[in-house]
DRENKEGU-995871 format. One record per residue (C-alpha): residue in three letters; x, z, y. Coordinates in steps of 0.2 Angstrom, whole numbers, plus 2048, in hexadecimal, padded with zeros to 3 digits. Each point is the difference from the previous one (the first is absolute). Layout:
// DRENKEGU-995871
ALAXZY
...
END
This chain:
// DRENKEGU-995871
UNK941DFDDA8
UNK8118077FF
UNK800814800
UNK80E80680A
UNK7FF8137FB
UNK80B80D807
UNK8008137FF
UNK80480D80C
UNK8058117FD
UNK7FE80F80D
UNK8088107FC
UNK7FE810807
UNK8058147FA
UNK7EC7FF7FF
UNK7F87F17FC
UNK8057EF7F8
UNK7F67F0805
UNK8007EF7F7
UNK7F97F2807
UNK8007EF7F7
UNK8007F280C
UNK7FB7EE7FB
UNK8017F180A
UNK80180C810
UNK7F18087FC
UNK7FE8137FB
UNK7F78017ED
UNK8038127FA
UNK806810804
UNK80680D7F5
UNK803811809
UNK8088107F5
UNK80181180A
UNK80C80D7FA
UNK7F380F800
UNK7F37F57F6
UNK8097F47F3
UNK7F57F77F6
UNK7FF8057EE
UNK7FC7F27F6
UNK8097FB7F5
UNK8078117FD
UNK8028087EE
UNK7FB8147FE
UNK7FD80D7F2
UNK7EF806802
UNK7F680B7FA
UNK7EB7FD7FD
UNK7F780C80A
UNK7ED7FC7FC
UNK7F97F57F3
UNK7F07F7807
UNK7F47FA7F2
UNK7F37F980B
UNK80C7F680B
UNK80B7FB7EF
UNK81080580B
UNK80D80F804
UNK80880A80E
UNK8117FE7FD
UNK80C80E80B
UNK8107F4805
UNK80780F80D
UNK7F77F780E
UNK7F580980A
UNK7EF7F57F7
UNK8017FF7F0
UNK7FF7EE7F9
UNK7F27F67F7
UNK8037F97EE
UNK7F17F67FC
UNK7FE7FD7EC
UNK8027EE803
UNK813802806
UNK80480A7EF
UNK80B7F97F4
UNK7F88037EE
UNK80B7FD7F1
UNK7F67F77F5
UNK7FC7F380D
UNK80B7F1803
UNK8037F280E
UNK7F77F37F5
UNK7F080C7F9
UNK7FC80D80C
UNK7EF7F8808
UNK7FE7FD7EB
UNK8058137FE
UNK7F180E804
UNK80A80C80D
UNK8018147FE
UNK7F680980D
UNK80B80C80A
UNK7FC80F7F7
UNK80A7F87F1
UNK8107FB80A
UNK80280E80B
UNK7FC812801
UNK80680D80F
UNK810806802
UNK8087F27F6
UNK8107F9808
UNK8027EC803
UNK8087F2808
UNK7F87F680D
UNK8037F480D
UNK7F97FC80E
UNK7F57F3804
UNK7F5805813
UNK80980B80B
UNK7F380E806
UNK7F37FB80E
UNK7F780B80B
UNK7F880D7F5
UNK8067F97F1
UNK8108037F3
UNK8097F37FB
UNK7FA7F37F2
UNK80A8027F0
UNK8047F77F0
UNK8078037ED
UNK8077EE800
UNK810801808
UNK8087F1806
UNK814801809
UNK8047F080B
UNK8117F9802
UNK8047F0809
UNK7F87F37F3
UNK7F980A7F4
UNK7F380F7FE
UNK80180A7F1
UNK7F28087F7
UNK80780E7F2
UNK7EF8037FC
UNK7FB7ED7FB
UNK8027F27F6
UNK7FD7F280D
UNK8097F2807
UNK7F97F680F
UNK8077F580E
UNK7FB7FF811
UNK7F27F7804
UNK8077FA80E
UNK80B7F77F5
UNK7F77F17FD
UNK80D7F37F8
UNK7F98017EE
UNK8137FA7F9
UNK80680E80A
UNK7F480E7FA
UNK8047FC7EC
UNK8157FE806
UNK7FC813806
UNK7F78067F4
UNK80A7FE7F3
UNK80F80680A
UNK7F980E800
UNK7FB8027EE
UNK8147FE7FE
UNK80380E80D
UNK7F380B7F7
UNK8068007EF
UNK811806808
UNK7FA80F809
UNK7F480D7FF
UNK7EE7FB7F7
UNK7F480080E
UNK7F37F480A
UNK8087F580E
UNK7F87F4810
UNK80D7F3807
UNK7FB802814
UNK8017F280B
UNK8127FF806
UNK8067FE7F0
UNK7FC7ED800
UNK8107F67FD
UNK80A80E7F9
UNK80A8007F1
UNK80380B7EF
UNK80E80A808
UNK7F680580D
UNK7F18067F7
UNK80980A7F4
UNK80A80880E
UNK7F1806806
UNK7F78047EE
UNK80E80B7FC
UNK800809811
UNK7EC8037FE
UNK8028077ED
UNK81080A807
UNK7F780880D
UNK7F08057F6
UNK80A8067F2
UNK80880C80F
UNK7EF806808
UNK7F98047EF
UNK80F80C7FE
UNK7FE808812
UNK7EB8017FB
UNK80580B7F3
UNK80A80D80A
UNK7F6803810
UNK7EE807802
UNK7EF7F8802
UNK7FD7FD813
UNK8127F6803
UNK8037EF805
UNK80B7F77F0
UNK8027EF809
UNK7FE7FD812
UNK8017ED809
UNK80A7F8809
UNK7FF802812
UNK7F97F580B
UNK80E7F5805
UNK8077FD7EF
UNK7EE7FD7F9
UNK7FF7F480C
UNK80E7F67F8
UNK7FB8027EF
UNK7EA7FC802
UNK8007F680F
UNK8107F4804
UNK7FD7EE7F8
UNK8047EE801
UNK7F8800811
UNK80B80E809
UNK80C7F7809
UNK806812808
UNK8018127FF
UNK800808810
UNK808814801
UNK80380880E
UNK8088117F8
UNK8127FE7F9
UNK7FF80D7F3
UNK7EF7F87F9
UNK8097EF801
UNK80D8057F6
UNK7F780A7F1
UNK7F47EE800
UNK8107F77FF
UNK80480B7F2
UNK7EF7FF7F8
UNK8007EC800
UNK8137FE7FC
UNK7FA8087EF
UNK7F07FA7FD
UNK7FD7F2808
UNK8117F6805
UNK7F97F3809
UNK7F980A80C
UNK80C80780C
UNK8057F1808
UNK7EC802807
UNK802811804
UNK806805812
UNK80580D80C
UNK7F8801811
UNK80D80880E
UNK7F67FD80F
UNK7FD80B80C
UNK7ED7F8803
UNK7F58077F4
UNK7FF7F27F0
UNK7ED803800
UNK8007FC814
UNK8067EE7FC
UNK7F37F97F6
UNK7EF80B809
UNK7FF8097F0
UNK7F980F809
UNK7F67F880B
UNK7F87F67F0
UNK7FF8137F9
UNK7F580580F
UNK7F47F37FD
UNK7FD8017EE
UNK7F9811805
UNK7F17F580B
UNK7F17FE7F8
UNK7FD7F3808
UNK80E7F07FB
UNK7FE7F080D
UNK8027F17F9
UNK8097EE808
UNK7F07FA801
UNK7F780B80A
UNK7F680A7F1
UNK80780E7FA
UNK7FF80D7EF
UNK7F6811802
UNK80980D7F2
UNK7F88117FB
UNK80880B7F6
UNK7F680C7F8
UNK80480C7F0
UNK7F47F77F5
UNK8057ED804
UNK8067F280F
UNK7F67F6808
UNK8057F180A
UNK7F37F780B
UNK8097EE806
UNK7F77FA811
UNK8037F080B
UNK7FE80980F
UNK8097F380E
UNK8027F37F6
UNK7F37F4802
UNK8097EF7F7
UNK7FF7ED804
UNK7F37FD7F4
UNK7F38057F8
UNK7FA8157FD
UNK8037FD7EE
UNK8147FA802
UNK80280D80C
UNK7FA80E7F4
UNK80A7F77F3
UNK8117FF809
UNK7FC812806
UNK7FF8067EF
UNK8107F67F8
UNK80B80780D
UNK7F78107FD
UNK8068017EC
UNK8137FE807
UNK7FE80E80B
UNK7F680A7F6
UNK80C7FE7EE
UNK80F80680D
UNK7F780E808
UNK7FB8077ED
UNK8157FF7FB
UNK803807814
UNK7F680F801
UNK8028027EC
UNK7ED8017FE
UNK7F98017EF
UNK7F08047F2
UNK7F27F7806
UNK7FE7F580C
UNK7F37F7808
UNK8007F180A
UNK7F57FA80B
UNK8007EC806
UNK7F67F880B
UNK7F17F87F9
UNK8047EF7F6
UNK7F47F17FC
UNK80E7F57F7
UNK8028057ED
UNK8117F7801
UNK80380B810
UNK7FF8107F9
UNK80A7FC7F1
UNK80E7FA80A
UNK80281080B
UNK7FF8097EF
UNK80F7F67F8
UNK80A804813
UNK7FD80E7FD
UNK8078037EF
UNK80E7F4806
UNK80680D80C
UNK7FC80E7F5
UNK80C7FA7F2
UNK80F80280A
UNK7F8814800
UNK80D80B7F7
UNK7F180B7FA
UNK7F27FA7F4
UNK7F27FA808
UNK7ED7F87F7
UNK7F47F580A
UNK7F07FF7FB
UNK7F47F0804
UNK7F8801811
UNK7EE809801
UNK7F07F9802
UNK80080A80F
UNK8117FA806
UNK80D80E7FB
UNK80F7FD7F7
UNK80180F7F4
UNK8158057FD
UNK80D80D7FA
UNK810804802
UNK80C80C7F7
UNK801810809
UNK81180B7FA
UNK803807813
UNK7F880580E
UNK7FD7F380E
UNK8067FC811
UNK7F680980B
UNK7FF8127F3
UNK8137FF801
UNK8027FE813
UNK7F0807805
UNK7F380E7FD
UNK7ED802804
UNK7FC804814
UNK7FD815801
UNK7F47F980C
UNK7F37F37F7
UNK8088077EF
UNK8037EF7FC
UNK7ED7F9804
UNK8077F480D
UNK7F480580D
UNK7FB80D80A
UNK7EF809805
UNK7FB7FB813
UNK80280B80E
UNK7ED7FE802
UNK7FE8067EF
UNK80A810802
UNK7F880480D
UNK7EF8007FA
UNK80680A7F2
UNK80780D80C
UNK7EE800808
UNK7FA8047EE
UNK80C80E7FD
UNK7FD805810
UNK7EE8047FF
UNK80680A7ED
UNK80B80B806
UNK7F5806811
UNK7F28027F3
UNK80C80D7F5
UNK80A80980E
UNK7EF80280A
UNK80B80D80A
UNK80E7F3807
UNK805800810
UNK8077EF803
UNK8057F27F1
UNK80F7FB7FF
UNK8057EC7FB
UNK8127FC7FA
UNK8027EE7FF
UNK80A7EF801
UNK8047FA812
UNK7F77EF7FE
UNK7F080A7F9
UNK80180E80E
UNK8017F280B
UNK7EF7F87FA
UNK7F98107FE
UNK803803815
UNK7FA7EC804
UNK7F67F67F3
UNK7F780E7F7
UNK7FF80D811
UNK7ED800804
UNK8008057ED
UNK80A80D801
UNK7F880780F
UNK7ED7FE7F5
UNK80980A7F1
UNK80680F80B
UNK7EE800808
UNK7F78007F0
UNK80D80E7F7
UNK80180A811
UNK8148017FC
UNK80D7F780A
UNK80C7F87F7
UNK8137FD805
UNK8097F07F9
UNK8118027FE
UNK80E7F27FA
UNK80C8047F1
UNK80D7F2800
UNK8018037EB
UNK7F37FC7FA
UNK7FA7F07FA
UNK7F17F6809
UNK7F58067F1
UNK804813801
UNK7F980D80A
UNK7FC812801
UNK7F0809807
UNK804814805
UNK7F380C807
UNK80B80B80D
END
């Protein structure tokens, strides 16, 4: 099937959204706010704060307000190479790193929740076609570069652009299929260029600064995510047109022609639904054509996706109904993990199959759709008790922690405590508190309207019993702001 992909670009003083758009339907959403940047990617001088022999890692200060973690395994040792280091013994941390020494690192997982972000010694600076390792001595191509002609024709183009430039490791990335010397060593000599420039500027500022920062989000989106497939890019800012113009006219000069401005006065998001697709993708519950739907629940430790037939009832028999309900399950399911950007582990949870040959073909749809998935993703076999075990890269926070956050309500439980419930614990608290103010004259009860209300109706001739039995009365009174779960019991 042809893909007809096009990107949109909305811009705001506060916010800019991507959206890529293939064949009509919504795939993924990038979203950078102003106030909170993603880091990764980002260069800084740091300083190790703490040097942790049990968990063979370091606290690194970057300037942020977490310092960052530098697990050993992300350490560049000299006397390891590319082609020997699983061959090579690696250093534990005390012999690498010691505090208050001053070091370059990158950033590899921008900081989530309670924790700083994830940091590396093996630096890596991306252009258009290439990314440049100062640190190494490897060379690779794409993987998603399969023509094996086209791999060797690329490799040793860039073993050509190598020996001309700085010595250093190199990865030819995706869209530099079908590209010539020229280009490659337009791009070599702007990599060593810049480095040799961020190496001087390292050398005249403190630990704590940022030395190299990305792109932002627009541009990026020209140099990591436009390929043979993007018919159109979609702007709806003029200013941000223009640098993008700019940015492709000098890296990548076949791409303006793709690259337009929207003027209209409808909003471009508007036109294709994209924030209505936005509003759905923060369901947990995903309906399918069919009648079934997806069940998603995000949790900090993994994601769970639970596929049910629920209307759909088939033409046949059960066993093609649960099959057909789980194929068109694993299209929905690979383009909900790429829309709400979920990732670590996830696992997947199809409806019972009898048929070997059923199960392995949901799997391969499933990794059919996944391969179009600009983030690296591993499938494991299904499990005897019918799970498919899976990752996915996680380098940013997902969909819903970057529009939403937990309810102050449930405190992100997703449920809340029965009226019924509260009420009995009133009745409990209640009874403790005529027990320690013995000399009370009345007991006061502050609660939600919809508790107050079941207090005067459901649970009266209770109430009545209690104020017998404690030889107190007690007054209810309503309090608009708080929750369904809080209350407060006074002696008065």
């Amino acid at each position: 099937m042809t893909i007809n992909e096009e990107i949109l670009i909305n811009i705001t003083p506060q916010e800019t959204r991507v959206a890529v758009v293939e064949n009509g339907a919504l795939q993924e959403v990038s979203i950078e706010r102003q106030r909170s940047r993603g880091i990764v990617g980002n260069i800084y001088k740091g300083r190790v704060n703490r040097v942790l022999p049990g968990m063979e890692a370091a606290f690194v200060d970057i300037g942020l307000e977490k310092a960052g973690f530098l697990h050993v395994s992300d350490i560049d040792t000299p006397d390891s190479s590319d082609d020997d280091e699983e061959n090579v013994p690696r250093p534990v941390i005390n012999e690498l790193l010691h505090e208050g020494q001053a070091l370059l690192v990158q950033v590899v997982k921008d900081p989530m929740g309670t924790k700083g972000a994830r940091l590396t010694t093996s630096i890596s600076v991306p252009s258009r076609y290439l990314v440049y390792m100062p640190n190494s001595s490897m060379v690779g191509i794409s993987v998603k570069i399969e023509d094996e002609g086209e791999r060797e024709r690329l490799k040793n183009l860039l073993e050509t652009c190598r020996a001309e430039n700085r010595n250093g490791g190199c990865i030819v990335r995706t869209a530099a299929e079908g590209v010539d010397e020229d280009e490659l060593k337009r791009d070599m000599a702007f990599l060593s260029k810049l480095w040799g420039s961020l190496l001087e500027y390292a050398e005249s500022v403190q630990p704590g600064s940022v030395i190299h920062e990305d792109l932002p989000l627009s541009i990026r989106t020209l140099r990591d995510m436009v390929g043979a497939d993007t018919n159109l890019v979609k702007v709806d800012s003029r200013e941000t047109f223009q640098k993008m113009s700019d940015f492709a006219t000098r890296y990548i000069p076949d791409l303006p022609a793709r690259i337009e401005h929207y003027p209209g006065e409808r909003p471009l998001f508007d036109i294709y639904n994209i924030d209505d697709e936005l509003q759905r993708a923060l369901a947990r519950q995903v309906g399918l054509k069919s009648g079934g739907y997806l069940i998603i629940d995000q949790t900090e430790a993994m994601t769970t996706i639970d596929i049910n037939t629920g209307a759909f009832v088939g033409h046949q028999n059960l066993e093609e109904t649960i099959f057909k309900t789980n194929m068109e399950a694993s299209q929905a399911l690979a383009r909900q993990l790429r829309l709400r950007n979920l990732g670590g582990i996830i696992i997947i949870d199809f409806i019972d199959m009898e048929h070997e040959d059923h199960k392995r073909q949901v799997l391969n749809s499933l990794e059919k759709y996944l391969d179009k998935d600009h983030a690296k993703t591993q499938v494991c076999e299904v499990s005897p008790l019918g799970l498919v075990e899976m990752t996915r890269k996680r380098t940013r926070e997902s969909l819903e922690h970057v529009l939403c956050e937990p309810c102050k309500t449930c405190h992100g439980r997703g449920s809340l405590k029965t009226t019924e419930t509260v009420c009995y614990e009133i009745f409990r608290e209640i009874l403790r508190e005529a027990r320690f103010y013995d000399e009370a004259q009345q007991l006061l009860v502050m609660a939600n309207q919809d508790v107050v209300d079941r207090l005067l109706d459901e649970e009266a001739a209770s109430l009545a019993e209690l104020e017998t039995f404690i030889k107190i009365p007690v007054k209810l009174q309503v309090e608009a702001h708080l929750s369904q779960e809080s209350y407060d019991v006074v002696p008065v």
